[in-house]
DRENKOLMI-116656 format. One record per atom (N, C-alpha, C): residue number from 1; residue in one letter; atom name; y, z negated, x negated. Coordinates in steps of 0.001 Angstrom, whole numbers. Example, Ala and Ser with C-alpha at 12.3 -4.5 7.8 and 13.67 -1.06 7.14 Angstrom:
<num=1, residuo=a, atomo=N, Y=-5690, Z=-7800, X=-13190>
<num=1, residuo=a, atomo=CA, Y=-4500, Z=-7800, X=-12300>
<num=1, residuo=a, atomo=C, Y=-3300, Z=-7800, X=-13200>
<num=2, residuo=s, atomo=N, Y=-2250, Z=-7080, X=-12850>
<num=2, residuo=s, atomo=CA, Y=-1060, Z=-7140, X=-13670>
<num=2, residuo=s, atomo=C, Y=30, Z=-7870, X=-12900>
***
This chain:
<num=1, residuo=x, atomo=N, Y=-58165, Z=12829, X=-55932>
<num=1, residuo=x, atomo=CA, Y=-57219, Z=12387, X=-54936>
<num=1, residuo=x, atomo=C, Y=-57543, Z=13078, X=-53624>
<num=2, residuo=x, atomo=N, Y=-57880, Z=12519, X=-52387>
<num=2, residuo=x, atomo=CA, Y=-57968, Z=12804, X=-51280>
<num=2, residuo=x, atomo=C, Y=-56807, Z=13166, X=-50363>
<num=3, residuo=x, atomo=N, Y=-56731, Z=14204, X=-49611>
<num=3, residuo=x, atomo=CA, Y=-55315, Z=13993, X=-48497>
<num=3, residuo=x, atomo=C, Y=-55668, Z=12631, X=-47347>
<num=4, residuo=x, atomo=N, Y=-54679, Z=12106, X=-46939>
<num=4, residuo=x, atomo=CA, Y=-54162, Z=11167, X=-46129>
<num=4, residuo=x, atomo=C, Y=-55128, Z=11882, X=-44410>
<num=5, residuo=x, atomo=N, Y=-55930, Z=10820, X=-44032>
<num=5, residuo=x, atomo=CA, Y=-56366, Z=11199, X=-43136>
<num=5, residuo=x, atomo=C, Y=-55310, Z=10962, X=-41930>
<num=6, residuo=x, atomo=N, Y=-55007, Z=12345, X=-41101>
<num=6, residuo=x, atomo=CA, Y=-53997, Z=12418, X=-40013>
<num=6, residuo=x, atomo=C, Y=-54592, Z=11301, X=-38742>
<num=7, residuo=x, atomo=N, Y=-55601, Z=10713, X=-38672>
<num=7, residuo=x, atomo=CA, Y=-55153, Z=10074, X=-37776>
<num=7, residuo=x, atomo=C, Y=-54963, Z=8434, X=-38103>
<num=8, residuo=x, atomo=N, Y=-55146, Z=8061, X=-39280>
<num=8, residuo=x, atomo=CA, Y=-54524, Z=7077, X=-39705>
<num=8, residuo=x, atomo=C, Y=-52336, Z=7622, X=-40232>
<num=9, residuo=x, atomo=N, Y=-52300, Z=8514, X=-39836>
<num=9, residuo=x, atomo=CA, Y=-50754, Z=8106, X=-40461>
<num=9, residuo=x, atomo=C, Y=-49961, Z=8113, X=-38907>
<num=10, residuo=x, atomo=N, Y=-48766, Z=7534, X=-39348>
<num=10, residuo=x, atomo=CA, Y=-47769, Z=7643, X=-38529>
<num=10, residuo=x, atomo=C, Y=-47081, Z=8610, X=-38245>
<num=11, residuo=x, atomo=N, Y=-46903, Z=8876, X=-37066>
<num=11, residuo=x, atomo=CA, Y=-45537, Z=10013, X=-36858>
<num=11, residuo=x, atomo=C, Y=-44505, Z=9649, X=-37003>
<num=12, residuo=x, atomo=N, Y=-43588, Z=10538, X=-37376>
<num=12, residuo=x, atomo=CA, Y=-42137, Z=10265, X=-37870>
<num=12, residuo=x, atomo=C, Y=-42143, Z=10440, X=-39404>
<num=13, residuo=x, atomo=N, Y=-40671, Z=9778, X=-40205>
<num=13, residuo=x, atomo=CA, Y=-40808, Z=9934, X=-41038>
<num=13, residuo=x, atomo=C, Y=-41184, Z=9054, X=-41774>
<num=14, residuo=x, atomo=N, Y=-41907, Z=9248, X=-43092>
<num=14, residuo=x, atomo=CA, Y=-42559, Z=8527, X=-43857>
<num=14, residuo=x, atomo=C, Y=-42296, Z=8576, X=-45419>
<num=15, residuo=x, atomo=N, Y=-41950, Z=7403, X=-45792>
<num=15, residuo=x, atomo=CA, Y=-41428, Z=7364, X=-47726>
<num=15, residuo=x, atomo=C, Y=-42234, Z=7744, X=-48050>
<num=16, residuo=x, atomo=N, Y=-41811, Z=8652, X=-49119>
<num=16, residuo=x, atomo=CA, Y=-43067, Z=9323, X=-50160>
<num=16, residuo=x, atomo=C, Y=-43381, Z=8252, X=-51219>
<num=17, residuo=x, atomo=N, Y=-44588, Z=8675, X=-51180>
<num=17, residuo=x, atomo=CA, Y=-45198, Z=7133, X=-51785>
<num=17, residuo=x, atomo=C, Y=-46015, Z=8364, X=-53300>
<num=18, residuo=x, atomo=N, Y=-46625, Z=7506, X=-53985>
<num=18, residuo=x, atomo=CA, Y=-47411, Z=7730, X=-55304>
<num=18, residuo=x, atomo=C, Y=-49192, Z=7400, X=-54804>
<num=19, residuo=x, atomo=N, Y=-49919, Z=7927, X=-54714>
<num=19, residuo=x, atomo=CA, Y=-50820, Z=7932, X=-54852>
<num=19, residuo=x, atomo=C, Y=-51705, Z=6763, X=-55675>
<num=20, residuo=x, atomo=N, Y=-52416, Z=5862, X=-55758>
<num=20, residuo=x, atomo=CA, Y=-52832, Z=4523, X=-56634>
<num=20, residuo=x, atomo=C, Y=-53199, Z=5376, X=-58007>
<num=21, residuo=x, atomo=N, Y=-54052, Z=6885, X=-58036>
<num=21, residuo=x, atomo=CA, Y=-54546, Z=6865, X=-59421>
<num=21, residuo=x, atomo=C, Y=-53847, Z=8011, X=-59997>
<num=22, residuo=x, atomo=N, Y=-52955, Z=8603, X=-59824>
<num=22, residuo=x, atomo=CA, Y=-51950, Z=9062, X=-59915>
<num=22, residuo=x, atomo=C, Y=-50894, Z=7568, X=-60795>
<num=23, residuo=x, atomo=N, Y=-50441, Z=7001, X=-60118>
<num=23, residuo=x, atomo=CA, Y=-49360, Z=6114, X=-60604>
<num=23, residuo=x, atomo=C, Y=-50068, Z=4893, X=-61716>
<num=24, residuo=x, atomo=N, Y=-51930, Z=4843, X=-61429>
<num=24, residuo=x, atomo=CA, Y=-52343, Z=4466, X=-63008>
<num=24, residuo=x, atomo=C, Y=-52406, Z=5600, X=-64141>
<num=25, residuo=x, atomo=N, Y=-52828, Z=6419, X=-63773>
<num=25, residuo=x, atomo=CA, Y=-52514, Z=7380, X=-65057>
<num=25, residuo=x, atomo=C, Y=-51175, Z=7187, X=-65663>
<num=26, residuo=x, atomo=N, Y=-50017, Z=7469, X=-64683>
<num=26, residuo=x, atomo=CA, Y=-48665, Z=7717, X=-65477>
<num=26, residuo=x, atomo=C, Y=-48893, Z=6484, X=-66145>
<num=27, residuo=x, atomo=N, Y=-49055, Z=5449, X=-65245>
<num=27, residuo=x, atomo=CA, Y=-48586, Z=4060, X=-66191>
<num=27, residuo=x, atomo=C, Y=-49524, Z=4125, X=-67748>
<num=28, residuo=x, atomo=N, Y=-50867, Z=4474, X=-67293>
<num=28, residuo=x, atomo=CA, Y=-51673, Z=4297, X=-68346>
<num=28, residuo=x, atomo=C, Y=-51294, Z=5630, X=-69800>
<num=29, residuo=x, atomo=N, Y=-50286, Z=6321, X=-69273>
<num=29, residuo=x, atomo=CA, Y=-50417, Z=7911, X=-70449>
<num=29, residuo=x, atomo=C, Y=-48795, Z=7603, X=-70382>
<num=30, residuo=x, atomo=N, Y=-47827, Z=7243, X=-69821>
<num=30, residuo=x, atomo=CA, Y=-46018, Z=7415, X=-70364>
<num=30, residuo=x, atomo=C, Y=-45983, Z=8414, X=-69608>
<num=31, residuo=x, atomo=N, Y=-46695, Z=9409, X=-68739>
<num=31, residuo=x, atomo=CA, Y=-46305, Z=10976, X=-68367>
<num=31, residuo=x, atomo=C, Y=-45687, Z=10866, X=-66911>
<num=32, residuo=x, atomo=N, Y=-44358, Z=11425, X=-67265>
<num=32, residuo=x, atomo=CA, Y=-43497, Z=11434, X=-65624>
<num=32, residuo=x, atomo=C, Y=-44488, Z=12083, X=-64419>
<num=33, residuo=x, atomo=N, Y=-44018, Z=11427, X=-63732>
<num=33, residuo=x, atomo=CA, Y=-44761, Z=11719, X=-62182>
<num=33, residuo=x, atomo=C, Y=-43460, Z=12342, X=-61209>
<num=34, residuo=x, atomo=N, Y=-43404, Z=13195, X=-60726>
<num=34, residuo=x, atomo=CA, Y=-42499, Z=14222, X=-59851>
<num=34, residuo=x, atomo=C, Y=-43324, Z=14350, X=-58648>
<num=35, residuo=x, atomo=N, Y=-42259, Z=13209, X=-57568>
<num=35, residuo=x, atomo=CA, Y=-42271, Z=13545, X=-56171>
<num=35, residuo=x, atomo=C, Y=-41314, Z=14566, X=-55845>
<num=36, residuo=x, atomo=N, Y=-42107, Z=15526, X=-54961>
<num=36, residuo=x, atomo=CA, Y=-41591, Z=16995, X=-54577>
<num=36, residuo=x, atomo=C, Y=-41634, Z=16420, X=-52925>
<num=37, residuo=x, atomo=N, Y=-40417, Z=16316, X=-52258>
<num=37, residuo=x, atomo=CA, Y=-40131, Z=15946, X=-50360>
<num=37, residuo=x, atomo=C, Y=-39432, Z=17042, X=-50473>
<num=38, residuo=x, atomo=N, Y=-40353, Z=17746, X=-49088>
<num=38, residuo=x, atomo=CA, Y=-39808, Z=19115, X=-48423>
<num=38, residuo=x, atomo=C, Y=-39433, Z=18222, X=-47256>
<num=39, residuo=x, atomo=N, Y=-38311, Z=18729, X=-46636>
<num=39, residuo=x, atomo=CA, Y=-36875, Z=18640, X=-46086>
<num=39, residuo=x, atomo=C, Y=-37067, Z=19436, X=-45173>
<num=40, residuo=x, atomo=N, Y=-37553, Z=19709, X=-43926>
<num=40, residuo=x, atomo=CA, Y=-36847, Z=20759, X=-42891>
<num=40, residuo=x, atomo=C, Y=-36339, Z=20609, X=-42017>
<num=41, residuo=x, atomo=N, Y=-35040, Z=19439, X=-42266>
<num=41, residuo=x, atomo=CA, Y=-34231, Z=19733, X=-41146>
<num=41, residuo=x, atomo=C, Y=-32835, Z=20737, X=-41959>
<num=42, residuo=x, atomo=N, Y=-32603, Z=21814, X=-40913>
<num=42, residuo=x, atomo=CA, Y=-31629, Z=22627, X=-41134>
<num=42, residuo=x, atomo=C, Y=-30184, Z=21997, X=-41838>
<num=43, residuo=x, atomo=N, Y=-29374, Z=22721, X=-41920>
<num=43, residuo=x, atomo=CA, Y=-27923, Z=22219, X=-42487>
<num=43, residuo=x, atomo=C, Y=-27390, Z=22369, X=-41490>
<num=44, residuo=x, atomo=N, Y=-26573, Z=21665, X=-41017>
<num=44, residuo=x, atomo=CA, Y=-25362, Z=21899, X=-39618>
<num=44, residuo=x, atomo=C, Y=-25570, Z=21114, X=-38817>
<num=45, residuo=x, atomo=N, Y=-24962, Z=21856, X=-37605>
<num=45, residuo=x, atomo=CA, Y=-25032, Z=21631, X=-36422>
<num=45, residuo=x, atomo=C, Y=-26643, Z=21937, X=-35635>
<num=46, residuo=x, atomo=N, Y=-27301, Z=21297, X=-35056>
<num=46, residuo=x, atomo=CA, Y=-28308, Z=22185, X=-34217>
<num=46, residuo=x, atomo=C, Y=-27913, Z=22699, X=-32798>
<num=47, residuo=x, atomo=N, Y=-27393, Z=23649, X=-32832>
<num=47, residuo=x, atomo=CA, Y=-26778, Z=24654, X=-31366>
<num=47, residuo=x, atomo=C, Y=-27473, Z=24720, X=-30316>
<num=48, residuo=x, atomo=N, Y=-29326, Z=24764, X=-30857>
<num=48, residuo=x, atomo=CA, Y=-29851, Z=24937, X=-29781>
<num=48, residuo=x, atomo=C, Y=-29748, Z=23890, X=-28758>
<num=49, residuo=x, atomo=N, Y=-29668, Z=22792, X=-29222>
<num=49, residuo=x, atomo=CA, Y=-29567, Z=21242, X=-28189>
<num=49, residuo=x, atomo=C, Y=-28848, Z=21915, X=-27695>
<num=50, residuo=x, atomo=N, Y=-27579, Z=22149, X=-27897>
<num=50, residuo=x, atomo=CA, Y=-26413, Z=22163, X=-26728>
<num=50, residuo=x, atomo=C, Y=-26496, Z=23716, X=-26004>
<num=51, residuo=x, atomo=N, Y=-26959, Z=24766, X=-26526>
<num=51, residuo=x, atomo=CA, Y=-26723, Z=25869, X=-26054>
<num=51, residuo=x, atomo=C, Y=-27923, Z=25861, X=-24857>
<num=52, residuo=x, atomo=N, Y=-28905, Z=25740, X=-24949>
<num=52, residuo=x, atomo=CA, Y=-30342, Z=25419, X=-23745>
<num=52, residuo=x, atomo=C, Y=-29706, Z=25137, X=-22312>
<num=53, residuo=x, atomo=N, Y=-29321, Z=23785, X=-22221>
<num=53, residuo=x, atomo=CA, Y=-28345, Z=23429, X=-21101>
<num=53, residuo=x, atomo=C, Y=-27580, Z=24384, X=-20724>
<num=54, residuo=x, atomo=N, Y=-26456, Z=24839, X=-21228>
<num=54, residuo=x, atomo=CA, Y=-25915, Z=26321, X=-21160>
<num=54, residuo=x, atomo=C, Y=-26528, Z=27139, X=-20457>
<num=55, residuo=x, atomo=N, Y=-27342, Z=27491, X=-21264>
<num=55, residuo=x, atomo=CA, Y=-27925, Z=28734, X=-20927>
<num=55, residuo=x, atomo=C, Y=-28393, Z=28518, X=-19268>
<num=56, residuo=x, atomo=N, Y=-29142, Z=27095, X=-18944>
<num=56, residuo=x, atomo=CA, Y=-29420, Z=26688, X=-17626>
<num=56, residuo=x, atomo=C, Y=-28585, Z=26731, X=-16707>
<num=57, residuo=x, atomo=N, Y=-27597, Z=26508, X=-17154>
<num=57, residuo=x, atomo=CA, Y=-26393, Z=25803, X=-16039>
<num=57, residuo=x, atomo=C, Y=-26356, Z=27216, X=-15542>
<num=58, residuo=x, atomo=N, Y=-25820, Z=27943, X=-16337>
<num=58, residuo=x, atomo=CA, Y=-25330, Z=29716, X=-16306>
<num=58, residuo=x, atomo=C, Y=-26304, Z=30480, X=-15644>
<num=59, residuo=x, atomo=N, Y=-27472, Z=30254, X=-15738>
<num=59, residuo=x, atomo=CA, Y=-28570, Z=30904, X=-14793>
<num=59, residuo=x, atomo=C, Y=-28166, Z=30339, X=-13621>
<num=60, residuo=x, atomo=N, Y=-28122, Z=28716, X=-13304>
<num=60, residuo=x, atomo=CA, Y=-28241, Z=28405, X=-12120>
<num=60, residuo=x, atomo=C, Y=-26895, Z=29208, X=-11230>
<num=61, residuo=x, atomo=N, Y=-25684, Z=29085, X=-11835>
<num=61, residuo=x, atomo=CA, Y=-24793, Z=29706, X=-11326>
<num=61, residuo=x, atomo=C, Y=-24648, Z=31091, X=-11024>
<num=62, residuo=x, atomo=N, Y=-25052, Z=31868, X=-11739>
<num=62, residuo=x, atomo=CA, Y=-25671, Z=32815, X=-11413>
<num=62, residuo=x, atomo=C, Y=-26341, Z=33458, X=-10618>
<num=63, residuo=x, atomo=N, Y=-27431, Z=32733, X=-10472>
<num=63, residuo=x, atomo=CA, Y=-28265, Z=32192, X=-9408>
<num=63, residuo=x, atomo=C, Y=-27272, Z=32382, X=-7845>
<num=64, residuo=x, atomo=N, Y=-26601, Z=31568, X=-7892>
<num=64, residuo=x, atomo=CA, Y=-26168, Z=31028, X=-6426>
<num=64, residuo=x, atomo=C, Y=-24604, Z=31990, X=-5931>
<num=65, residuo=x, atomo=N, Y=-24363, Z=32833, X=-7004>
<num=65, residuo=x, atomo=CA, Y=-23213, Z=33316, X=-6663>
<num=65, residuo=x, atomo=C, Y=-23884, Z=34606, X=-6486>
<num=66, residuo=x, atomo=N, Y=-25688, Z=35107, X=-6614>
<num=66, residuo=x, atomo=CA, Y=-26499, Z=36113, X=-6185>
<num=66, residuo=x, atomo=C, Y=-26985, Z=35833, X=-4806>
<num=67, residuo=x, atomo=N, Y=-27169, Z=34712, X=-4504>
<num=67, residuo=x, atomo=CA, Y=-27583, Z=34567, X=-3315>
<num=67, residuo=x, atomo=C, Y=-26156, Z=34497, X=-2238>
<num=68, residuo=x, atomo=N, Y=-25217, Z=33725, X=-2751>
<num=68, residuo=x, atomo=CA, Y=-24309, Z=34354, X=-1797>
<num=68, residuo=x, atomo=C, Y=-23733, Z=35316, X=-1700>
<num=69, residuo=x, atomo=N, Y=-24059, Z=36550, X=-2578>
<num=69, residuo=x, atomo=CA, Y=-23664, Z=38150, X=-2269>
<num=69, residuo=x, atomo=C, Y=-24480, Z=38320, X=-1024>
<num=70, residuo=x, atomo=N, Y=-25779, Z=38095, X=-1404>
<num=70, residuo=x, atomo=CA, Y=-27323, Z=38382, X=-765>
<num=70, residuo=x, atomo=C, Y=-27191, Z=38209, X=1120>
<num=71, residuo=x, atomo=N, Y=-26434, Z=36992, X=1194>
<num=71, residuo=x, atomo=CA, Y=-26021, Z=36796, X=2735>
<num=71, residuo=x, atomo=C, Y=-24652, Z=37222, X=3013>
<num=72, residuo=x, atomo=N, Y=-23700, Z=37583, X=2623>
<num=72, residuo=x, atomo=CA, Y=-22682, Z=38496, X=2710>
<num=72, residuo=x, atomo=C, Y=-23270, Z=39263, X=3124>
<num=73, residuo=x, atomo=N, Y=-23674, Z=40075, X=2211>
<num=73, residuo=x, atomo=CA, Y=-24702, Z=41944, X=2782>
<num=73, residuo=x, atomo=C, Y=-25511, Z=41915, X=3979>
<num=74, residuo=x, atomo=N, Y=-26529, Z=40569, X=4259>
<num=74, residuo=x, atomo=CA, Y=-27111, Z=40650, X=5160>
<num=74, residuo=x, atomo=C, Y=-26358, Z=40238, X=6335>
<num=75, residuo=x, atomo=N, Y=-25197, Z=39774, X=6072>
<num=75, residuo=x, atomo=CA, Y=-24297, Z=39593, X=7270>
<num=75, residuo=x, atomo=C, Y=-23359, Z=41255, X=8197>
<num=76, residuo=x, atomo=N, Y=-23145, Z=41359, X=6830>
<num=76, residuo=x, atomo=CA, Y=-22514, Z=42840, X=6979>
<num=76, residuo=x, atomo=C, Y=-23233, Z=43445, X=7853>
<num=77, residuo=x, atomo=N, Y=-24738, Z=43985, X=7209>
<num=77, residuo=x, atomo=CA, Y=-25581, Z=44956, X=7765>
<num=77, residuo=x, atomo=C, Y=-25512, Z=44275, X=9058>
<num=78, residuo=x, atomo=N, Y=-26010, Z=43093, X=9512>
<num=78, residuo=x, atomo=CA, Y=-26306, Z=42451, X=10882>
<num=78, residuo=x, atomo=C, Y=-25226, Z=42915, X=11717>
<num=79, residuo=x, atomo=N, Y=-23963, Z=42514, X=11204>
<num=79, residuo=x, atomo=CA, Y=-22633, Z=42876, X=12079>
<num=79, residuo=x, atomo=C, Y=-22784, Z=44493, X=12590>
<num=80, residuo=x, atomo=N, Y=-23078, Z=45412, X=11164>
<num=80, residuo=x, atomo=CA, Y=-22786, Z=46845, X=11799>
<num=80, residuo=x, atomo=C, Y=-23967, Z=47735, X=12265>
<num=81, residuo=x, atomo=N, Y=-25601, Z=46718, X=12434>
<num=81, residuo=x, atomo=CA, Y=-26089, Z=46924, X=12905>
<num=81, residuo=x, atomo=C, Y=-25861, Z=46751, X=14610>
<num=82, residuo=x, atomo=N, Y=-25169, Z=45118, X=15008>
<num=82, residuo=x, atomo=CA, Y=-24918, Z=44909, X=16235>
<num=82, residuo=x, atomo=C, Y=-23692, Z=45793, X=17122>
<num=83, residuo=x, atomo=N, Y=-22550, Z=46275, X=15958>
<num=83, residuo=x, atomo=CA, Y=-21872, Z=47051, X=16298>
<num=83, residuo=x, atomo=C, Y=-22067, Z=48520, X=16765>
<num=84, residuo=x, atomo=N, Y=-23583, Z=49311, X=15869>
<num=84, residuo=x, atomo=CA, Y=-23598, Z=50341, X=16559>
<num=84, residuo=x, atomo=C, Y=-25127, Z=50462, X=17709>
<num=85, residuo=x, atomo=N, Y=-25215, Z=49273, X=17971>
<num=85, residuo=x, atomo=CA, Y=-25809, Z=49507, X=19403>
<num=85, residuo=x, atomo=C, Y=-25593, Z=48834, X=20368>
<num=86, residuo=x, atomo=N, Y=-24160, Z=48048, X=20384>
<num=86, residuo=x, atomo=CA, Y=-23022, Z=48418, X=21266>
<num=86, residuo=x, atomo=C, Y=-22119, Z=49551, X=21593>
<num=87, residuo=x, atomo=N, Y=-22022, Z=49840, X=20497>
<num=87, residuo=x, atomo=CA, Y=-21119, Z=51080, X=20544>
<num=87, residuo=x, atomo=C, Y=-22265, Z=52115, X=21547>
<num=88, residuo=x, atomo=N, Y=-23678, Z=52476, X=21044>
<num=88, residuo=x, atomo=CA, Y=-24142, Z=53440, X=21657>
<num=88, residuo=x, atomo=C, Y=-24987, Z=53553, X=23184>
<num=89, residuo=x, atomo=N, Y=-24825, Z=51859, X=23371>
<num=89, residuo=x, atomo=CA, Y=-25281, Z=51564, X=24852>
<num=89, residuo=x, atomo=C, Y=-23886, Z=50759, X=25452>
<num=90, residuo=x, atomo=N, Y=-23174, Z=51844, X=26585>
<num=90, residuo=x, atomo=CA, Y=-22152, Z=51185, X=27368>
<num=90, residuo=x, atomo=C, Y=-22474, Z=50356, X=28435>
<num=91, residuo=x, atomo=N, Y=-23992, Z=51038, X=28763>
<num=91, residuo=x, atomo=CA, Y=-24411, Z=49754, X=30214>
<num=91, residuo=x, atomo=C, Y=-25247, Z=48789, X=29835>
<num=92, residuo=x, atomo=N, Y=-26559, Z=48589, X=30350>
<num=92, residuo=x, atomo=CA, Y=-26848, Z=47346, X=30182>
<num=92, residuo=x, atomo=C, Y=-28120, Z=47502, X=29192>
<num=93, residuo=x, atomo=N, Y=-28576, Z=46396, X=28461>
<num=93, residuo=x, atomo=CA, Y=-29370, Z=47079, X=27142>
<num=93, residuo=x, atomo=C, Y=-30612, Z=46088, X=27491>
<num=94, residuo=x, atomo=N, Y=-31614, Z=46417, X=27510>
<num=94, residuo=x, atomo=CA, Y=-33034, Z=45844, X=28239>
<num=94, residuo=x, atomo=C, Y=-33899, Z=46022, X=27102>
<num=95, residuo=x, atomo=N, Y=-34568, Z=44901, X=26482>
<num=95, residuo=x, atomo=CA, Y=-35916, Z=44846, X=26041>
<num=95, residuo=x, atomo=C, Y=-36838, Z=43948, X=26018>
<num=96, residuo=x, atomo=N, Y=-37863, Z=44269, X=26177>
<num=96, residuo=x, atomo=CA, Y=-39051, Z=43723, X=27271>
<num=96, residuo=x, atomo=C, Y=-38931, Z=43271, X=28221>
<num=97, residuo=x, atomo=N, Y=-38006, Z=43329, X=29073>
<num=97, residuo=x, atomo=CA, Y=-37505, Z=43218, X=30416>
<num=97, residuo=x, atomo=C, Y=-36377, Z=42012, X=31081>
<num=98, residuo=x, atomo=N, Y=-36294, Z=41648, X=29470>
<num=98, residuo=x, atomo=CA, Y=-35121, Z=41015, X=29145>
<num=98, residuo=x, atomo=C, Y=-33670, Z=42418, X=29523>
<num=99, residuo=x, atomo=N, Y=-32400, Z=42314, X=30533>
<num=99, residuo=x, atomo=CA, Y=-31568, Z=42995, X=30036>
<num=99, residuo=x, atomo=C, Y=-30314, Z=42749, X=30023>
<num=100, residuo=x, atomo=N, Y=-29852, Z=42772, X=29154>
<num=100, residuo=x, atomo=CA, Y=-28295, Z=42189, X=28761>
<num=100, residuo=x, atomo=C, Y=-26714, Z=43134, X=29273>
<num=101, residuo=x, atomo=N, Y=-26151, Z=42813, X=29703>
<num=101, residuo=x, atomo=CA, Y=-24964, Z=43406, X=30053>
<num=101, residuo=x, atomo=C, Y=-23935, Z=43071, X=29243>
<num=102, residuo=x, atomo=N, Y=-23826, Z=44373, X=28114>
<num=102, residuo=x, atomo=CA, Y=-23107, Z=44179, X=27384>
<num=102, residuo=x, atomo=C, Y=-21123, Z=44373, X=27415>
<num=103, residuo=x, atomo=N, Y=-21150, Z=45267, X=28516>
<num=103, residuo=x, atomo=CA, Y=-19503, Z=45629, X=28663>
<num=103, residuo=x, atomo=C, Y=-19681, Z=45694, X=30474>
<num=104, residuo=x, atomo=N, Y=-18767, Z=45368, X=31098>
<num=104, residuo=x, atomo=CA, Y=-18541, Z=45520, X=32727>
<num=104, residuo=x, atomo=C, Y=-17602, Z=46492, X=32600>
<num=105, residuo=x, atomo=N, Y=-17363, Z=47346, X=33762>
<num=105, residuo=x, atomo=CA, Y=-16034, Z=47865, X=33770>
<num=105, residuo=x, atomo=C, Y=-15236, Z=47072, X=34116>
<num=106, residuo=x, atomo=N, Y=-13938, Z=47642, X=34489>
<num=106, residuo=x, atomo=CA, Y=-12946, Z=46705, X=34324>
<num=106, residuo=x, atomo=C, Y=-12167, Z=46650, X=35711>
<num=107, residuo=x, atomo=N, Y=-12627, Z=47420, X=36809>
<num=107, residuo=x, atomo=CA, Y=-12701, Z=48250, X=37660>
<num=107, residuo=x, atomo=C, Y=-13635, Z=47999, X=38947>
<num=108, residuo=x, atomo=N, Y=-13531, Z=46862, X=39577>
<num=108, residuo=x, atomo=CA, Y=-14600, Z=46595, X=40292>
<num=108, residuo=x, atomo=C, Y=-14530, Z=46694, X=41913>
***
């Protein structure tokens, strides 16, 4: 008896069949023939289908509630970066010959 050449069979599933000289022997001798089908699909539920998605969604959200910390902070820093060099230049603040007048007196 030869195995079933794989690229003549089908994918999916397939009835277990008897072999031709296999199923003349039994016929020809009375002697039972025992098909043995291994089975591997699990018992249950399969979780992973549904848990995968999950797991995605939850990254993505994740994801996006990190990036909007991420510009919070960089907002922050920006703000109390701009705040302390106002605070430490009262007149006018010049760079590259650009210069900005940040406070006038009040007093003119």
């Amino acid at each position: 008896m030869q195995p079933p050449d794989p690229r003549h069979t089908i994918p999916g599933h397939i009835a277990p069949h008897i072999p031709a000289d296999v199923y003349q022997r039994a016929q020809a001798t009375g002697q039972p023939v025992v098909i043995v089908v291994n089975d591997t699909t699990p018992p249950g539920f399969p979780w992973q289908r549904v848990l995968i998605p999950f797991a995605i969604a939850g990254a993505v959200v994740a994801g996006g509630w990190g990036l909007a910390a991420a510009l919070c902070w960089l907002m922050d820093v920006a703000t109390h970066t701009a705040t302390v060099i106002a605070g430490a230049t009262a007149g006018p603040l010049g760079v590259g010959g650009i210069t900005l007048k940040l406070f006038q007196p009040k007093n003119k």
